[in-house]
C-alpha positions as CSV (number, residue, x, y, z in Angstrom):
1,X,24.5,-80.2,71.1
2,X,28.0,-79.9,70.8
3,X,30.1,-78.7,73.6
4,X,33.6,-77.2,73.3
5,X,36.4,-77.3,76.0
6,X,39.5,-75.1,77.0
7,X,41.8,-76.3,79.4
8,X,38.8,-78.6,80.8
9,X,36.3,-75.4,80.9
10,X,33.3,-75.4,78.5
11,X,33.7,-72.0,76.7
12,X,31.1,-72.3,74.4
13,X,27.6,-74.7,73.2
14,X,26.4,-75.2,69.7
15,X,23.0,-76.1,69.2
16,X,22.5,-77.9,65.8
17,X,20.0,-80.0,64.0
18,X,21.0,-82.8,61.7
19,X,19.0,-84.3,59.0
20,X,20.2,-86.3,55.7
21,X,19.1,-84.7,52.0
22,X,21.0,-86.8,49.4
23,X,23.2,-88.7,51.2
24,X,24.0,-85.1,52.7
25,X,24.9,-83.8,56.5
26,X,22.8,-80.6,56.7
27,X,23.4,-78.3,60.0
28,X,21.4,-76.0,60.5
29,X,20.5,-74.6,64.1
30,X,17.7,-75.9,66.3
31,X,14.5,-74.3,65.8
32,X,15.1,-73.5,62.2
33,X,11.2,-73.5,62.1
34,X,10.3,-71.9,65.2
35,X,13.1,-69.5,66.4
36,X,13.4,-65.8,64.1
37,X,16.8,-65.4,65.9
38,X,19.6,-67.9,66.4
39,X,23.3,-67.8,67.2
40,X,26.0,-70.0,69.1
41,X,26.3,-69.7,73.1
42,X,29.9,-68.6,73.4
43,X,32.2,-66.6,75.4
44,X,33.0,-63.5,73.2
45,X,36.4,-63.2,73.5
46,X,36.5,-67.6,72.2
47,X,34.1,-67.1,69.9
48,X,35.9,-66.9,66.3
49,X,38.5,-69.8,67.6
50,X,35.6,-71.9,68.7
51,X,33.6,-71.7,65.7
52,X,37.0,-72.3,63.4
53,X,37.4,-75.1,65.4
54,X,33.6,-76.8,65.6
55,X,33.3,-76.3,61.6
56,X,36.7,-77.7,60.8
57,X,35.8,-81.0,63.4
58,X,32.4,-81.1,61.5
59,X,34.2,-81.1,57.8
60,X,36.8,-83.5,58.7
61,X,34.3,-86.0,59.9
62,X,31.5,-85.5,57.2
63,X,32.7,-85.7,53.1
64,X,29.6,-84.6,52.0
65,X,28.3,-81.4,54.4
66,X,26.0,-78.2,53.5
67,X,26.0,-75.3,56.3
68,X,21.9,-73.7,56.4
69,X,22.3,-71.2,59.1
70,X,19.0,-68.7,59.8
71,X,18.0,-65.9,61.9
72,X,21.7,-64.3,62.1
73,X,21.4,-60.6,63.1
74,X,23.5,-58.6,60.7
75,X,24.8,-56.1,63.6
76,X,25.5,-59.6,66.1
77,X,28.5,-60.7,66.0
78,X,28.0,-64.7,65.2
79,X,26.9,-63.2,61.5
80,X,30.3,-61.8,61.4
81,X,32.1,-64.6,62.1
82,X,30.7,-67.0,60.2
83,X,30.8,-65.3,57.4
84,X,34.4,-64.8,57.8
85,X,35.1,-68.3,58.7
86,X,33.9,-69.3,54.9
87,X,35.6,-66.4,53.1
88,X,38.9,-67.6,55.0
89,X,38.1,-71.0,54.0
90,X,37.0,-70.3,50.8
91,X,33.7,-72.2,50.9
92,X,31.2,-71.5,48.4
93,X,28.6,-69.6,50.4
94,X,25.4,-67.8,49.8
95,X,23.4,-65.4,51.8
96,X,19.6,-64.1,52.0
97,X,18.5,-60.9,54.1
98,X,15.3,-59.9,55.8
99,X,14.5,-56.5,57.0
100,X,14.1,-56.4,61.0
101,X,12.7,-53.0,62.0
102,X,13.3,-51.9,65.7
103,X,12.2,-49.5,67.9
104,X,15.5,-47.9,70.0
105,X,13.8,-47.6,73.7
106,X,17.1,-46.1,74.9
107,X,18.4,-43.9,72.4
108,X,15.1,-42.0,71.7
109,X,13.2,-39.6,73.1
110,X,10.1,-41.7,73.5
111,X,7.4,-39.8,75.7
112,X,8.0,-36.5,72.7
113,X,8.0,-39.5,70.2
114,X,5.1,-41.5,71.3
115,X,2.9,-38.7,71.4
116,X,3.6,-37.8,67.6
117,X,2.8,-40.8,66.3
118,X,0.1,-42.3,68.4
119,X,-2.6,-40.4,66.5
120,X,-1.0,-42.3,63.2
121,X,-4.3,-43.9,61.7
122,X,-6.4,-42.7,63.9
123,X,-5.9,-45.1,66.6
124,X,-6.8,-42.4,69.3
125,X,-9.7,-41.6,67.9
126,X,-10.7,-45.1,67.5
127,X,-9.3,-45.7,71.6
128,X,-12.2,-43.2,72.1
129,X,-15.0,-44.7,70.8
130,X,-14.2,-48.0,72.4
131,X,-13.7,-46.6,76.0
132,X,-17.2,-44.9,75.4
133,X,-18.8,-48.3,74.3
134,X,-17.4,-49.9,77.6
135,X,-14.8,-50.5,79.8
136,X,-11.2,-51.2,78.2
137,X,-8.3,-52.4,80.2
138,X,-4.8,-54.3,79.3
139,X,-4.0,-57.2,81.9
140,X,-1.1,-59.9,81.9
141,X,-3.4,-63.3,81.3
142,X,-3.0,-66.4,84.3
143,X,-2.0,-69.7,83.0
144,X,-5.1,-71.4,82.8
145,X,-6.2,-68.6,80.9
146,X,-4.3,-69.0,78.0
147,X,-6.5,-70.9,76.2
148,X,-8.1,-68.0,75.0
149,X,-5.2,-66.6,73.5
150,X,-4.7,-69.6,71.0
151,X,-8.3,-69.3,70.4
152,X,-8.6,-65.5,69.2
153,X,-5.3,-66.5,67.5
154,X,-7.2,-69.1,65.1
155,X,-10.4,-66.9,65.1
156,X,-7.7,-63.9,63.3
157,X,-6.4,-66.0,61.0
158,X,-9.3,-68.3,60.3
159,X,-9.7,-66.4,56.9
160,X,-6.2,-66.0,56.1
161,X,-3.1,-68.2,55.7
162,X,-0.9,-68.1,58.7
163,X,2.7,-69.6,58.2
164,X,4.1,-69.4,61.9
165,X,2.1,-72.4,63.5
166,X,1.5,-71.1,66.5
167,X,-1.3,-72.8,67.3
168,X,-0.4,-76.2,65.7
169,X,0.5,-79.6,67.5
170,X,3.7,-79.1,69.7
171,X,4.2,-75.7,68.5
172,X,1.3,-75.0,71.1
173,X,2.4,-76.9,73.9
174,X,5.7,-75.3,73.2
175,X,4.8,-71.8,73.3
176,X,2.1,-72.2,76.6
177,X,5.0,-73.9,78.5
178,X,7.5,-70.8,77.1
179,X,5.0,-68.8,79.5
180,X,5.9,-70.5,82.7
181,X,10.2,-70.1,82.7
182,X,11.3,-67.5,85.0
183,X,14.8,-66.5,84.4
184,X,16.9,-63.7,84.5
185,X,17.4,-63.3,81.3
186,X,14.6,-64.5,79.2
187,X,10.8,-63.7,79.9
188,X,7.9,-64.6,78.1
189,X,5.2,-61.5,78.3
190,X,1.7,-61.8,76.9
191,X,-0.2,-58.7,77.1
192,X,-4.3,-58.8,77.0
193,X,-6.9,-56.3,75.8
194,X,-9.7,-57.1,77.0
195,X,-13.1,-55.5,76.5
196,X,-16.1,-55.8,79.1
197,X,-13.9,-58.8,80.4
198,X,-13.8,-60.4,76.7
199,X,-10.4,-60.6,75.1
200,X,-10.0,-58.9,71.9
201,X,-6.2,-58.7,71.3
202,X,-3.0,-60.1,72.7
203,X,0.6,-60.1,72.3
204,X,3.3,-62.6,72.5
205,X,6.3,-61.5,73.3
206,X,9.8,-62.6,74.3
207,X,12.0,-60.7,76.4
208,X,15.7,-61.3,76.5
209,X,18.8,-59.1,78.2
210,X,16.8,-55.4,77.3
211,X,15.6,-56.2,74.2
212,X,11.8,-57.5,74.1
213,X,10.5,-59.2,70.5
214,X,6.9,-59.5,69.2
215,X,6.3,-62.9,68.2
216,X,2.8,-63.5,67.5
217,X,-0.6,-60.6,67.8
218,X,-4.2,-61.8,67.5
219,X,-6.9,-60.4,67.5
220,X,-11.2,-60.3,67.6
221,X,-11.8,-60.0,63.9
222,X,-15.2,-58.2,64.4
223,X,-13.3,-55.6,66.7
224,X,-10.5,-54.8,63.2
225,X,-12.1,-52.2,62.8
226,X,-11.1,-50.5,66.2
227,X,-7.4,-51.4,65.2
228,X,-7.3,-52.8,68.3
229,X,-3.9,-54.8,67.5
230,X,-2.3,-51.5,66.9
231,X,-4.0,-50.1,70.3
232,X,-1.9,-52.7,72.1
233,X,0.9,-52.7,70.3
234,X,1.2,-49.3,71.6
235,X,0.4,-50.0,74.8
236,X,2.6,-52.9,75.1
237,X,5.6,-50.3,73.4
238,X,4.4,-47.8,76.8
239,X,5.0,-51.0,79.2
240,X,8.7,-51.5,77.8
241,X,9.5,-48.3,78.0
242,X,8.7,-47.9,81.6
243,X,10.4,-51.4,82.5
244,X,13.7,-50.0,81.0
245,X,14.0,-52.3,77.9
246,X,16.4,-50.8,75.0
247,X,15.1,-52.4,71.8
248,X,11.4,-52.8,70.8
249,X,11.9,-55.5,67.9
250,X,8.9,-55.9,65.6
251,X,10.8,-59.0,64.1
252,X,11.7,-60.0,60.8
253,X,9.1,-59.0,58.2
254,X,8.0,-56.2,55.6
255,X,4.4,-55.4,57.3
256,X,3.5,-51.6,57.0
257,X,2.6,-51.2,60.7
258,X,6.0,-52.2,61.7
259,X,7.7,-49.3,59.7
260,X,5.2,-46.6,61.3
261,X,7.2,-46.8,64.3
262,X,10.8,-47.9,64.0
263,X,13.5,-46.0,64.7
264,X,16.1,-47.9,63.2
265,X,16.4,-51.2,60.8
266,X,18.9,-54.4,61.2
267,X,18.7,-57.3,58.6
268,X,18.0,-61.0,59.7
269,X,20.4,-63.4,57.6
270,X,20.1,-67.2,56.7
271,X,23.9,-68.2,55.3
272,X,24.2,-71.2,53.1
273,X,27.6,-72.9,52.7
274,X,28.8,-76.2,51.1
275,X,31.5,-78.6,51.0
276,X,33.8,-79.1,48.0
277,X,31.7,-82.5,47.2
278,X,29.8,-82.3,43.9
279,X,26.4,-83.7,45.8
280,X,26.6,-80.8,47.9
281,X,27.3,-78.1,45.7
282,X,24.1,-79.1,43.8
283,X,22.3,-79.2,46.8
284,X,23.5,-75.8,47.4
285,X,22.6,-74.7,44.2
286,X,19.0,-76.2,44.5
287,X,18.8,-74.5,48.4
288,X,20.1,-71.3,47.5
289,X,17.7,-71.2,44.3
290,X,14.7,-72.0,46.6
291,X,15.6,-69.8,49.1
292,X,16.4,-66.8,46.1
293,X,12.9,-67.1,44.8
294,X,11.2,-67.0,48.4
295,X,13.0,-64.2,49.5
296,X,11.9,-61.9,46.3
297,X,8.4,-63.0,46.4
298,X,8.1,-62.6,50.6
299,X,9.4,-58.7,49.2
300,X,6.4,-58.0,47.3
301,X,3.8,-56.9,49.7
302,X,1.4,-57.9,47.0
303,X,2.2,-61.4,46.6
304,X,2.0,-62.3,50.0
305,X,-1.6,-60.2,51.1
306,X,-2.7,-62.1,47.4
307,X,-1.6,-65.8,49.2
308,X,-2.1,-64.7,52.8
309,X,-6.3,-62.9,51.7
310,X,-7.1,-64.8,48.3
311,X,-5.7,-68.1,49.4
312,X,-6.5,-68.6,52.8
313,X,-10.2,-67.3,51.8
314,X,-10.5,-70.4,49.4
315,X,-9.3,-72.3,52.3
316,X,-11.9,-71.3,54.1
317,X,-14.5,-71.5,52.1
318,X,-13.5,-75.2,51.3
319,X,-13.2,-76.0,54.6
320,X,-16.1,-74.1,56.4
321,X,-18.2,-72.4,53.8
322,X,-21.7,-72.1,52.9
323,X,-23.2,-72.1,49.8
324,X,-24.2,-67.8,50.5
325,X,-20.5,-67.7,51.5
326,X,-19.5,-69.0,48.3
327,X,-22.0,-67.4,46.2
328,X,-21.0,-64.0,48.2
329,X,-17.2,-64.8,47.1
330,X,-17.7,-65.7,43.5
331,X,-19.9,-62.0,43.0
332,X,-17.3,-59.9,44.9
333,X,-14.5,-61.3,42.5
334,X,-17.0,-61.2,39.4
335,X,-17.8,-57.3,40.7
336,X,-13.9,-56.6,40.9
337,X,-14.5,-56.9,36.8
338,X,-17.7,-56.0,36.4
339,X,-20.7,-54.3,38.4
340,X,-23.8,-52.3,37.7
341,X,-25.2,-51.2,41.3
342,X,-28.4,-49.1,41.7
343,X,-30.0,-47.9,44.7
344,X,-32.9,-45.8,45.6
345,X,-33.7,-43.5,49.1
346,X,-36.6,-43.2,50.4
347,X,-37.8,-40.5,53.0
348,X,-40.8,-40.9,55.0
349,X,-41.4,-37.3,56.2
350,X,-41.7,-35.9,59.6
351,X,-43.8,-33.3,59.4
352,X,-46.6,-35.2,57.4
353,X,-46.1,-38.6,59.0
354,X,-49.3,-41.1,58.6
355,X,-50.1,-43.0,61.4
356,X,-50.2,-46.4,60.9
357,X,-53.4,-48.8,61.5
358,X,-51.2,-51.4,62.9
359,X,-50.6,-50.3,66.6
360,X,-47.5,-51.7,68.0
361,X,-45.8,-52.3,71.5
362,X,-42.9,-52.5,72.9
363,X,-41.4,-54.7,70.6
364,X,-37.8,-53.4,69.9
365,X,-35.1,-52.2,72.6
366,X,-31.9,-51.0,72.4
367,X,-28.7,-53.4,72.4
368,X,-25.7,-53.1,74.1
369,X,-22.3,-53.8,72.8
370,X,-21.6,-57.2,75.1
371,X,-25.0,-58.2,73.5
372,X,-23.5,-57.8,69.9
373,X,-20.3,-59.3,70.9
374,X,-22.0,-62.5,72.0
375,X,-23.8,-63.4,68.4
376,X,-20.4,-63.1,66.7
377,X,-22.0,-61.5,63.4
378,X,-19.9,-60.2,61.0
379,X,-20.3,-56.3,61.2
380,X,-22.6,-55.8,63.6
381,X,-19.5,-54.3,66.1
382,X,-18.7,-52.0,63.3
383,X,-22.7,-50.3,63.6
384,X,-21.6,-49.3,66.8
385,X,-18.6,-48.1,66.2
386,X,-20.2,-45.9,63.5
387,X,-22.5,-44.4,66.0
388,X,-25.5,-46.6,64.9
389,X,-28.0,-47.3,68.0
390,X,-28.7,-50.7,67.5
391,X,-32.2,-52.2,68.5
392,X,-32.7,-56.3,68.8
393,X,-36.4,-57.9,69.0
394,X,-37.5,-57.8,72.8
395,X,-39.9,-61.2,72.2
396,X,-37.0,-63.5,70.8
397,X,-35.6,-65.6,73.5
398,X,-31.5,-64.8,72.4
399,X,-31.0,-61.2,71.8
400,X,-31.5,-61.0,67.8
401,X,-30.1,-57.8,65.7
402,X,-33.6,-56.4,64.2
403,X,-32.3,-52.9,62.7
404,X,-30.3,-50.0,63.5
405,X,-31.3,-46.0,63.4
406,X,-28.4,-43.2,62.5
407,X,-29.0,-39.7,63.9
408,X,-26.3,-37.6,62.1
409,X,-25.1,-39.4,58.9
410,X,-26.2,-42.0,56.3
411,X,-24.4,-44.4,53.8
412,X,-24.1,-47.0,51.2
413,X,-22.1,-49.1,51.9
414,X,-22.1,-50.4,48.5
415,X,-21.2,-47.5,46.8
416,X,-18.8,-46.2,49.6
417,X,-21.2,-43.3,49.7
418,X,-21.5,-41.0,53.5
419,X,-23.1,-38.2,53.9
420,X,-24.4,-36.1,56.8
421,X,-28.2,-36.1,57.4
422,X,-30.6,-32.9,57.6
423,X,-32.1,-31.9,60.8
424,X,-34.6,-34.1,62.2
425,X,-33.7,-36.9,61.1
426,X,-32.8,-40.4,61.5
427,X,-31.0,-43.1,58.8
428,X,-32.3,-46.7,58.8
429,X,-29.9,-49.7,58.2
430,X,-32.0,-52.9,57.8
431,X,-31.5,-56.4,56.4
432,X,-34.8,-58.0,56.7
433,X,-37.6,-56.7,54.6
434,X,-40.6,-58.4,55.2
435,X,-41.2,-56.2,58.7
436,X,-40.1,-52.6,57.5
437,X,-43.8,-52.3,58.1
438,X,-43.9,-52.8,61.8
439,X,-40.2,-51.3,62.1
440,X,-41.7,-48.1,60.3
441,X,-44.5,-47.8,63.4
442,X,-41.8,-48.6,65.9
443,X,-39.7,-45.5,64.6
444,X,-43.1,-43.5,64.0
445,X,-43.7,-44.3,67.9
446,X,-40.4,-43.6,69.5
447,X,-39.8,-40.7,67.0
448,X,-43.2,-39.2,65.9
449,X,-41.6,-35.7,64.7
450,X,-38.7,-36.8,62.9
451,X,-38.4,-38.0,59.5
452,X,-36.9,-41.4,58.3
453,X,-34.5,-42.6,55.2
454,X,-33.9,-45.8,54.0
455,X,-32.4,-47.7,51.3
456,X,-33.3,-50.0,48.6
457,X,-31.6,-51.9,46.2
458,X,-31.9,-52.8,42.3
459,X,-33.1,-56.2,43.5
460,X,-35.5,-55.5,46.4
461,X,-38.2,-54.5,44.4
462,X,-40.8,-55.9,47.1
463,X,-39.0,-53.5,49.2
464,X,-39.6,-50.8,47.4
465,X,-43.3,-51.8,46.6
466,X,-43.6,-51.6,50.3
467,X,-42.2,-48.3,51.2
468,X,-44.7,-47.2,48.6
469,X,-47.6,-48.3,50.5
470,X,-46.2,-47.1,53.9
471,X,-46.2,-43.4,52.2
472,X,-42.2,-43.3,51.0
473,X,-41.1,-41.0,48.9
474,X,-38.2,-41.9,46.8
475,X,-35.9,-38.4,47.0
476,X,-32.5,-40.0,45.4
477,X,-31.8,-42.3,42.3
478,X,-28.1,-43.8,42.3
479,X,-25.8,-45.9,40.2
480,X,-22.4,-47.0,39.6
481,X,-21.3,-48.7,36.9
482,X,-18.1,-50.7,36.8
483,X,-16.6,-52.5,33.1
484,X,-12.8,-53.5,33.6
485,X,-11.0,-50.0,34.4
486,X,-14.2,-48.0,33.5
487,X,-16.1,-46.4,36.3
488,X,-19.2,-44.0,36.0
489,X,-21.8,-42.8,38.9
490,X,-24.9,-40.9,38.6
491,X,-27.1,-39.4,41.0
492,X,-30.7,-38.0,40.1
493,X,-32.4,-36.1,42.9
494,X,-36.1,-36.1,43.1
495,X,-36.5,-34.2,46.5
496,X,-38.4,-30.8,46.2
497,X,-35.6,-28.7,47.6
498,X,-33.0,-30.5,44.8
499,X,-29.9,-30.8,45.4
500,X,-29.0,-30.2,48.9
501,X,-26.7,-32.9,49.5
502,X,-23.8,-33.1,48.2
503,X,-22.0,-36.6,46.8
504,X,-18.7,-37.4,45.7
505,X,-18.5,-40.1,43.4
């Protein structure tokens, strides 16, 4: 930390790390790996003589000396400056650029603005269905609460590749004792949404003099499909409003969601500079190179969801996966090339229904959402939220997913068909097989009038020997056929009325 005086007053501090690469002096400022934003701590109206002065004392002492300044705001002023300082100088210098989209609190009218693009992806609608499910509030978390918070952090990203490390080593500690300064001008905020007292999305933030960053969002995966990170995003964009802030900064990155709401964009530089010294102009060269190619690939949204999905799913699976999970993986890549699926439905009718010998009980009730969020299955939130009534087996001693019963629409999940159902009657999703004869007397119990569809796949064929037996009647034949960029779908009907649903393929 270097100091600088006027007339025995300190005007200005410079925060720099120090490392040898080569035999080189590299500066760069502290937190290179941590901070987004950086700059020097100086009196404004000092600031160019102070860092003329710092970076003159810095050559003359080190031969051999390479500049790698990051996280300079284009529109700051400390950009400016250093970049003049090297043109003056004539310094070879090099610099890379990352868009920063912002949100303008204070030059925008936000209530008008807000309310046209809250409904953007259907984030409402999807607010909706949650609040009916249970109740939904946003709180700030205590201290020896956030725990949780690096927890649903890991769970987000246990699939994917995260590069921030914000749950790593001292990176943790780091950003849980962030939480607890209390100054005037910088805050840390984390905002919580938390469902039927469950966290299922937070929000790091750090607040400085108006202008309030988001640093790290996680979220419940098995809640994605709520968009819940977007719901609180918002929420947290409603908060800073009220409190005055100017700028809503989504911080440096390309991410789609962070373009649906900015107002305005700024760049984020990182500045390389050298000394005259052979070894460091190579260095340079080598730097600037590296830093060239990383900035074109982090610019193709493609290449990093292909490293942040494909790779951090390998990762997973060689860390924590199964032999299903990897059998699972290795057919949805082989189906991205080639497929073949076939599917039947069967309807059991209502108005002919044969009871069955087999007299049943009360063996199935219906499950409630906190029930689902405690067995952490993949999917499972996602019947609710697509209005399935989900039923568990009342005899098990830990609530255990048995089926679910639709009473408007049915689907296919793997053939991304959905279709509304006819009147009086009720869709069956259902992964275990061997007791579609007790679940068909359940439904014939609860439901006596109504009729039932269900699926079956090319390989269940004891499935579909079963519904036989129960007194099935197979009403729909469909298949999908996938060879490179070669797609073709048929659908045969074998109802009696033919043809009174319609598909698109």
């Amino acid at each position: 930390m270097y100091a600088v005086k006027k007339d025995n007053d300190i005007i200005g501090f410079f925060p720099f790390s120090i490392k040898k690469k080569w035999g080189i002096n590299v500066f760069s400022f502290t937190g290179e790996n941590i901070a987004n934003y950086s700059g020097f701590i100086v009196k404004k109206e000092w600031l160019m003589q102070a860092v003329s002065f710092v970076f003159d004392e810095i050559s003359k002492r080190h031969r051999h000396v390479l500049f790698s300044f990051h996280g300079l705001l284009e529109s700051g002023l400390s950009s400016k400056i250093i970049e003049q300082y090297f043109i003056e100088r004539q310094t070879h210098m090099s610099i890379f650029r990352v868009v920063t989209p912002y949100l303008a609190l204070g030059q925008t009218d936000f209530s008008t603005y807000f309310n046209n693009r809250r409904k953007m992806h259907g984030v409402d609608r999807r607010e909706k269905k949650l609040r009916k499910l249970g109740s939904l509030s946003c709180k700030t978390p205590e201290q020896d609460e956030l725990w949780q918070m690096f927890k649903l952090y890991d769970r987000r990203w246990s699939k994917e590749i995260d590069m921030s490390g914000f749950t790593v080593g001292k990176k943790k500690e780091f950003f849980e004792q962030l939480v607890l300064i209390e100054d005037e001008a910088l805050q840390i905020e984390v905002d919580v949404l938390v469902f039927e007292n469950q966290w299922i999305a937070f929000t790091y933030g750090i607040c400085c003099r108006g202008r309030y960053v988001t640093y790290a969002l996680g979220y419940e995966p098995n809640f994605n499909i709520f968009e819940v990170g977007r719901l609180l995003n918002q929420e947290t964009m409603k908060r800073t409003f009220s409190e005055e802030y100017k700028v809503f900064d989504f911080s440096i990155g390309y991410e789609p969601d962070k373009f649906d709401w900015h107002t305005d964009i700024d760049f984020t530089r990182k500045i390389l500079a050298s000394g005259e010294t052979k070894r460091a102009k190579l260095l340079h060269i080598c730097l600037a190179t590296k830093a060239r190619v990383k900035e074109m690939l982090k610019s193709s949204r493609r290449i990093v969801e292909w490293k942040r999905n494909v790779w951090g799913q390998l990762r997973y699976l060689v860390k924590r996966g199964h032999m299903k999970d990897w059998l699972h993986y290795v057919q949805k890549l082989f189906g991205q090339v080639f497929s073949f699926k076939h599917v039947d439905l069967y309807e059991l009718p209502g108005s002919s229904l044969t009871m069955l010998h087999r007299q049943v009980g009360q063996l199935y009730d219906e499950m409630q959402i906190q029930e689902a969020m405690k067995l952490e299955q993949d999917n499972l939130v996602s019947l609710f939220y697509k209005g399935f009534t989900v039923y568990k087996d009342c005899f098990a001693k830990t609530s255990n997913y048995a089926f679910a019963l639709h009473a408007h629409q049915w689907n296919v999940d793997a053939l991304q068909i959905v279709e509304p159902l006819p009147k009086h009657t009720y869709f069956l999703a259902h992964g275990d097989d061997q007791n579609i004869d007790v679940i068909t007397a359940f439904f014939q119990k609860i439901k006596p009038t109504k009729a039932l569809w269900v699926t079956a796949g090319f390989w269940q064929w004891k499935k579909r020997r079963r519904l036989q037996k129960l007194g099935y009647k197979r009403i729909f034949h469909m298949k999908h056929m996938k060879c490179g960029h070669f797609e073709r779908s048929r659908v045969k009907n074998y109802s009696e009325n033919g043809g009174g649903i319609h598909f698109i393929n």
